[in-house]
C-alpha positions as CSV (number, residue, x, y, z in Angstrom):
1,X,85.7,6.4,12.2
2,X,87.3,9.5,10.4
3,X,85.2,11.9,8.2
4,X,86.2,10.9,5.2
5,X,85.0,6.9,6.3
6,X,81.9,8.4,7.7
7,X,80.8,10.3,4.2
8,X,81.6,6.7,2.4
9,X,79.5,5.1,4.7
10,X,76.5,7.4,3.9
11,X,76.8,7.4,0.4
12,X,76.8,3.7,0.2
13,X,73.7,3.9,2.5
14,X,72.2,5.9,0.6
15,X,72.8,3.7,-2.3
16,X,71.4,1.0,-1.4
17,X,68.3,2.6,-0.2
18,X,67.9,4.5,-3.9
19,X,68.6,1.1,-5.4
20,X,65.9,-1.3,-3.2
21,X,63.2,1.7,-3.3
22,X,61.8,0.7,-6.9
23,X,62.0,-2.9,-5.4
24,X,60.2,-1.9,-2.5
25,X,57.5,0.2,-4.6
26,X,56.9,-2.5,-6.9
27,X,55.9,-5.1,-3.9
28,X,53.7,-2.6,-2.1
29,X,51.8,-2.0,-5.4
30,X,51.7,-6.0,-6.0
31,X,48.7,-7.7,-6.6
32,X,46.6,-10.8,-8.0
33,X,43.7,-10.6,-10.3
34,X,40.9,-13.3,-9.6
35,X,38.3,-14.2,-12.3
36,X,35.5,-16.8,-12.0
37,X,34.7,-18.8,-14.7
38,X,30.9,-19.7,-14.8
39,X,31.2,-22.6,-17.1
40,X,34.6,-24.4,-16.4
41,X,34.2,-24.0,-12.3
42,X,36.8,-22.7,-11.6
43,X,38.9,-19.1,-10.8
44,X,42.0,-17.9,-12.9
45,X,44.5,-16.2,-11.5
46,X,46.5,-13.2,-12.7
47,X,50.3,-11.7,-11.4
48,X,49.2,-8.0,-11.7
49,X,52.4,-7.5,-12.4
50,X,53.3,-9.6,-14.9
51,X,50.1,-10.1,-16.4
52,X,50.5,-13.6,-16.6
53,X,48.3,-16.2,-15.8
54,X,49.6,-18.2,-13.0
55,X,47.0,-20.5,-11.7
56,X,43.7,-22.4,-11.6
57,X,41.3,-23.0,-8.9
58,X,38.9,-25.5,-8.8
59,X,36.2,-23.9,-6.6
60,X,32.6,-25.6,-7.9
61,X,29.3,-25.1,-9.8
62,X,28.8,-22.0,-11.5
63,X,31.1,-19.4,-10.1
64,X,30.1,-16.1,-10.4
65,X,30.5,-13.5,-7.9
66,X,33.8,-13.1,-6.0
67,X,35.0,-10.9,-3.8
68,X,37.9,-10.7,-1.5
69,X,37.8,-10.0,2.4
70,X,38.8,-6.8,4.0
71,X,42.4,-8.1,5.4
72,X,43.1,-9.7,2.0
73,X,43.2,-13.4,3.4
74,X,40.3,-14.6,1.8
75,X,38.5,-14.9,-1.4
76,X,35.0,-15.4,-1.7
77,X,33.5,-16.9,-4.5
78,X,29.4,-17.6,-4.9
79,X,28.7,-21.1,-6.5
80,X,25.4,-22.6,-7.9
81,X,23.8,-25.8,-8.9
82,X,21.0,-23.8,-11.0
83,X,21.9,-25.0,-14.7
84,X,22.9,-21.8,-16.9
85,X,20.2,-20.6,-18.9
86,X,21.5,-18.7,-22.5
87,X,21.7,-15.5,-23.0
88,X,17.8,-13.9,-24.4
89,X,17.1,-13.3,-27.7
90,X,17.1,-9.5,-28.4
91,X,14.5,-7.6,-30.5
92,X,15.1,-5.8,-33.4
93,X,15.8,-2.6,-30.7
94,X,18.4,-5.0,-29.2
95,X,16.5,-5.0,-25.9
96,X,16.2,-8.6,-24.7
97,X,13.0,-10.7,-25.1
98,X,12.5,-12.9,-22.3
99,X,9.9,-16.2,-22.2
100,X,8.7,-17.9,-19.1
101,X,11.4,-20.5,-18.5
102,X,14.0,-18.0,-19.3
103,X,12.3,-15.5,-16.3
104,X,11.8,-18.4,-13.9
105,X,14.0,-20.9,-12.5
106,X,11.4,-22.4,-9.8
107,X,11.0,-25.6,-12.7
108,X,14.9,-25.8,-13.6
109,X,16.0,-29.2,-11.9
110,X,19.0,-27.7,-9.5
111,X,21.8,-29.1,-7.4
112,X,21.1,-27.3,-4.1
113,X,24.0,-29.3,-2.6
114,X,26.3,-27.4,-4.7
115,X,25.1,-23.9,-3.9
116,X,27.2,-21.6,-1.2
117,X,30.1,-19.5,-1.1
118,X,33.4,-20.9,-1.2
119,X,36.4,-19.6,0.8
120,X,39.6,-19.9,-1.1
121,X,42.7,-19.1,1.0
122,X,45.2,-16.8,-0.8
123,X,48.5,-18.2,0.9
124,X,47.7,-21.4,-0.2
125,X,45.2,-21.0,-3.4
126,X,43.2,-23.3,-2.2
127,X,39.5,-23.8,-1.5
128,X,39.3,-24.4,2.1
129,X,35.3,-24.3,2.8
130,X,31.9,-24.1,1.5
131,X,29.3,-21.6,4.0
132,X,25.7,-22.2,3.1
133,X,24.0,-19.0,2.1
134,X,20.5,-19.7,0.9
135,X,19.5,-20.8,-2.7
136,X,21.3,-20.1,-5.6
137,X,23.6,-17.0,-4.9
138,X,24.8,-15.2,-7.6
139,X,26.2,-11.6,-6.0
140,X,26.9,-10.7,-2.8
141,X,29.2,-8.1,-0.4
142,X,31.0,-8.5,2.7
143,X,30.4,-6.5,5.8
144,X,33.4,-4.0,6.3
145,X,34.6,-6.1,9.2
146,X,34.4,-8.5,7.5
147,X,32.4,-10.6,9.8
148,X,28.9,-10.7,7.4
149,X,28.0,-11.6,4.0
150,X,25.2,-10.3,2.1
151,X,23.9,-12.7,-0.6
152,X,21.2,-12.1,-3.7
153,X,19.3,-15.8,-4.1
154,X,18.5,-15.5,-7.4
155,X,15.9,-17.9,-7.9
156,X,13.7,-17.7,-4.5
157,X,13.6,-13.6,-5.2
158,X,15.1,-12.9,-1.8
159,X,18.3,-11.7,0.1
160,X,20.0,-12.9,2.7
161,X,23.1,-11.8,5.4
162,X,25.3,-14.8,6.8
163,X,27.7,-15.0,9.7
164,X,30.8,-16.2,8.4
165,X,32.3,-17.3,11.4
166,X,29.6,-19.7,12.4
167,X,27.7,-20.1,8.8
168,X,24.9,-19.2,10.0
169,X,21.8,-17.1,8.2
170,X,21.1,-14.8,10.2
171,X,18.1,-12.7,8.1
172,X,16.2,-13.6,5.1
173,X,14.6,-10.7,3.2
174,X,11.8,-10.6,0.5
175,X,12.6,-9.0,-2.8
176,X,11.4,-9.3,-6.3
177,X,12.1,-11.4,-9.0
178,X,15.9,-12.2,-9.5
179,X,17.8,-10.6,-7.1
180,X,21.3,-10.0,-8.0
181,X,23.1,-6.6,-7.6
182,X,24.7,-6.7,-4.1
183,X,26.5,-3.6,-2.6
184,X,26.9,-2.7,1.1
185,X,26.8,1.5,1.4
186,X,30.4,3.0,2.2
187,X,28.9,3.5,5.9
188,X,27.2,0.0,6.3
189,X,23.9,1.2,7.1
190,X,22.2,0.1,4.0
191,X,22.3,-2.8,1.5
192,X,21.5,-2.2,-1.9
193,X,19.4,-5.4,-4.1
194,X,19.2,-4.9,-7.5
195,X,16.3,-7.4,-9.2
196,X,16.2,-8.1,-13.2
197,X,13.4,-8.5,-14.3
198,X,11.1,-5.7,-13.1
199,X,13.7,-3.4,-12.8
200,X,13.5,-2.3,-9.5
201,X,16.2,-1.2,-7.0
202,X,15.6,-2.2,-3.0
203,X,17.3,-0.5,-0.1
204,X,17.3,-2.5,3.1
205,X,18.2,-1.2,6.7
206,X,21.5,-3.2,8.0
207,X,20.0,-2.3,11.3
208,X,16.3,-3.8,10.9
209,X,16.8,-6.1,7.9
210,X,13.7,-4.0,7.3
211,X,13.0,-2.9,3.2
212,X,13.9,1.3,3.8
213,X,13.0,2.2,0.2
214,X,12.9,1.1,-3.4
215,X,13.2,2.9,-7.0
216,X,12.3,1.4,-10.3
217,X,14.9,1.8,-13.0
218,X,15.6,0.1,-16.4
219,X,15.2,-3.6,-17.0
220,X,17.6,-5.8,-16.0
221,X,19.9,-3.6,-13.5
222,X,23.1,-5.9,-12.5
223,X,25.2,-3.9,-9.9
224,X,25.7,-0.9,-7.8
225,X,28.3,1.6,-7.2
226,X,28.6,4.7,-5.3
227,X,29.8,8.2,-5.8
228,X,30.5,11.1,-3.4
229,X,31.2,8.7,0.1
230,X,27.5,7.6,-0.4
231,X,25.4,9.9,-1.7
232,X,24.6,9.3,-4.8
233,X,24.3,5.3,-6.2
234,X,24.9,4.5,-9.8
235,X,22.7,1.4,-11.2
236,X,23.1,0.4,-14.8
237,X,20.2,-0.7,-16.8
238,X,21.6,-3.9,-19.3
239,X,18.3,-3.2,-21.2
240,X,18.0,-0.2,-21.4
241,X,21.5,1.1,-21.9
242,X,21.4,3.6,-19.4
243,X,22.9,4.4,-16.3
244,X,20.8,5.6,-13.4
245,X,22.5,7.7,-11.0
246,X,19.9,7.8,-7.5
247,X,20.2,10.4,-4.6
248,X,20.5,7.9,-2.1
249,X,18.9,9.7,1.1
250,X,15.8,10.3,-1.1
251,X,16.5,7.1,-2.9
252,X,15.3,9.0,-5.9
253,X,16.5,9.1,-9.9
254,X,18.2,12.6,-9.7
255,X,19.9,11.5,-13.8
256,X,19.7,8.7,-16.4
257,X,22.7,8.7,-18.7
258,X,22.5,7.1,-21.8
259,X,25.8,5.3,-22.8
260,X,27.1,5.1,-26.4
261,X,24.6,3.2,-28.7
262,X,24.6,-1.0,-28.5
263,X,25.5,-0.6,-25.2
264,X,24.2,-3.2,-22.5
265,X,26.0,-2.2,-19.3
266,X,27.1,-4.9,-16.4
267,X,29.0,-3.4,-13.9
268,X,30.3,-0.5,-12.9
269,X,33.5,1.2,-11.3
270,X,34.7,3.8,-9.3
271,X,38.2,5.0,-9.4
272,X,39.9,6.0,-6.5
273,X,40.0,9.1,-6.4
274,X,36.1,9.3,-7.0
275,X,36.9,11.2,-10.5
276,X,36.0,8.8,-13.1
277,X,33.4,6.5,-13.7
278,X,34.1,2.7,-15.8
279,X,31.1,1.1,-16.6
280,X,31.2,-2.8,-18.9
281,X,28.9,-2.5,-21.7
282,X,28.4,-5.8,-22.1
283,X,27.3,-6.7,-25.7
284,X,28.6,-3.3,-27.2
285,X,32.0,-4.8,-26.5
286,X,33.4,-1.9,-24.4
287,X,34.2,-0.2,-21.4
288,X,32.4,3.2,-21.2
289,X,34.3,6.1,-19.0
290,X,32.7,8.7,-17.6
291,X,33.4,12.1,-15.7
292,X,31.5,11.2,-12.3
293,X,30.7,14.3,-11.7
294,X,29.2,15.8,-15.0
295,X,28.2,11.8,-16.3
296,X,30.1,13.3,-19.3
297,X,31.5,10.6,-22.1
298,X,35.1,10.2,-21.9
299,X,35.9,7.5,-23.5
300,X,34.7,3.7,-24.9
301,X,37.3,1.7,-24.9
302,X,37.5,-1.6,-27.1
303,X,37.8,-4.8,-25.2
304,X,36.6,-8.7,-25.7
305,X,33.4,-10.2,-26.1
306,X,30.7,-8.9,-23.9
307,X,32.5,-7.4,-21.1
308,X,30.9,-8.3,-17.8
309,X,33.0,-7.7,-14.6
310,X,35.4,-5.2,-14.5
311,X,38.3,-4.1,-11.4
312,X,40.6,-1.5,-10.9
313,X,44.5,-2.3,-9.8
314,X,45.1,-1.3,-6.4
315,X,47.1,1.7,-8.3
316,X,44.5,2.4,-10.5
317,X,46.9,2.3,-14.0
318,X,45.3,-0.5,-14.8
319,X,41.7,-1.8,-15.6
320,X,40.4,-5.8,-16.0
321,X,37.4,-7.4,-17.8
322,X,35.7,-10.4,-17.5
323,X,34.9,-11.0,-21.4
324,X,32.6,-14.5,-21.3
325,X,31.9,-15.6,-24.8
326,X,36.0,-15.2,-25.8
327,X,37.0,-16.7,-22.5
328,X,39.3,-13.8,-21.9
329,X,40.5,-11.2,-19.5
330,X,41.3,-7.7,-21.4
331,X,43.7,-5.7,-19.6
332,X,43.3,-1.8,-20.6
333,X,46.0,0.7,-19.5
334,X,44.4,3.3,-18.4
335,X,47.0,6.2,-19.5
336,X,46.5,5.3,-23.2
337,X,43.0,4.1,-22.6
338,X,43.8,1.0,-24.6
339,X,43.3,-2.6,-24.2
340,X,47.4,-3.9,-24.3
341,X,46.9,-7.4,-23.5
342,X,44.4,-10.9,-23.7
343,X,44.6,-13.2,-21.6
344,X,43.1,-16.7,-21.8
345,X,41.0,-17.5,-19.0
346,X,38.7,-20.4,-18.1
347,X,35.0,-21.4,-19.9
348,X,32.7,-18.2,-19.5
349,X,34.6,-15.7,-17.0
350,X,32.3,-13.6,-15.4
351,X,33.6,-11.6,-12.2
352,X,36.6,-10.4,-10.9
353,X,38.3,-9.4,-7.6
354,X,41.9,-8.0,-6.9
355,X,43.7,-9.1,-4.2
356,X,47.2,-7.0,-2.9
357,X,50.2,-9.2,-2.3
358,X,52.9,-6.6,-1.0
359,X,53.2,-3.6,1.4
């Protein structure tokens, strides 16, 4: 081959590298958006890059939380035969007012049968198993290899961690009343329980299964996320309206942050580089952003009707909401801060995980 042949043959190589790179980028940063829908059963499914809806999976009673496994095969969803109770009533504050059989699901009639957490397999998007977990889960995590699950039973006030592989629970621990916020600590040696009605936050030992610590914040608390690799956890209050940020080797309020007024906040999100914090404001209708290292108010960006779960894309341009009374998914872009797109979902959608599908 002569010189001249040999430059030809680069710069057609070259080519057709330059031309299949944005190809190649766009299936590395590919990626499905899951979404449970409490009332219809089910889980919606979203091309993240698209944004289209492409699916529905029938997974069972009362989905709720979902989260996907670590090697992206796998997503969990938590199912329960405990009837939906209605939102409370709220006082002229807007805090919610709560009665007996709103607090207390011991004398709901349930269908135990249906509770558990349901495996649906992403190749095929289809449910594939049911693992018994204890009474009514509503939140959970997954042990980062992805061998445990670690389950809030909502109406017997305790938590529990399962082995996947053989479905069995291996340790039940006593809480408080509603258990539901569930998140495993970036190094695994602590599970963090948040628990309604009282308010209070419980820290349990991975090692031990023992109770290491507990903090009482606002009423209602419904997730946890962490800052700084660990050490510091953020806890929203729904009925309060705060955010309470906890030293987590102490596991001591170090701040409270008040959101923007109306505010009832759900969950709350990290992004990836650890500079920002997104937190679902549920009834305010928002998604509040915050510096994470000063708590400072960014922005509140308008979404649908009472927010709840919120995700990231895998390349963080992108932001998701759960929006249950409009039976919705918002999608913000999170370079304009601005919701750009609805998308019909199922009855009630409540949680969402994001699954990659290229790279």
């Amino acid at each position: 081959m002569n010189e001249t042949a040999r430059i030809a043959r680069r710069f057609l190589l070259g080519a057709a590298l330059a031309a299949a790179l944005p190809a190649m980028a766009q299936a590395a940063d590919s990626y499905r958006v899951y979404v449970t829908n409490e009332r219809s059963g089910n889980v919606t499914v979203i091309d993240g890059a698209t944004h289209k809806v492409t699916g529905t999976i029938a997974v069972g009673k009362r989905p709720r939380g979902i989260h996907a496994s670590p090697d992206g095969k796998t997503v969990y969803v938590a199912l329960s035969g405990t009837p939906i109770g209605g939102p409370p009533e709220l006082d002229a504050n807007g805090n919610p007012v709560f009665n007996r059989d709103q607090d207390d699901d011991d004398d709901v009639t349930s269908d135990k049968s249906a509770d558990g957490i349901g495996l649906v397999d992403v190749a095929t998007g289809k449910l594939t198993k049911k693992i018994s977990v204890g009474s009514d889960p509503e939140e959970f995590d997954i042990g980062r290899d992805g061998t445990r699950l670690f389950v809030s039973n909502e109406d017997v006030k305790t938590a529990s961690a399962v082995n996947i592989a053989s479905g069995k629970v291996e340790h039940i621990v006593a809480l408080s009343q509603e258990p539901e916020g569930v998140a495993l600590s970036p190094d695994g040696k602590s599970l963090w329980v948040t628990c309604e009605t009282g308010g209070d936050v419980f820290v349990i030992d991975t090692a031990t299964f023992k109770v290491a610590g507990q903090v009482k914040v606002g009423a209602r608390p419904r997730s946890v996320a962490f800052l700084q690799n660990g050490k510091l956890a953020v806890v929203p209050s729904e009925s309060a309206g705060k955010l309470y940020v906890i030293d987590t080797a102490q596991i001591k309020i170090v701040k409270t942050v008040a959101l923007p007024k109306g505010s009832r906040p759900m969950r709350v999100r990290i992004s990836s580089d650890g500079s920002k914090l997104y937190a679902s404001t549920g009834r305010g209708g928002t998604v509040a952003v915050l510096d994470a290292t000063n708590f400072a108010l960014l922005n509140n960006i308008a979404v649908g009707k009472r927010p709840w779960g919120i995700a990231l894309s895998p390349d963080g341009k992108f932001l998701y909401t759960a929006n249950g009374p409009s039976n919705d998914v918002s999608v913000v872009d999170l370079t304009s801060n601005k919701e750009i797109a609805r998308l019909k979902a199922g009855d009630s959608p409540w949680g969402i995980a994001i699954v990659r599908t290229g790279g």
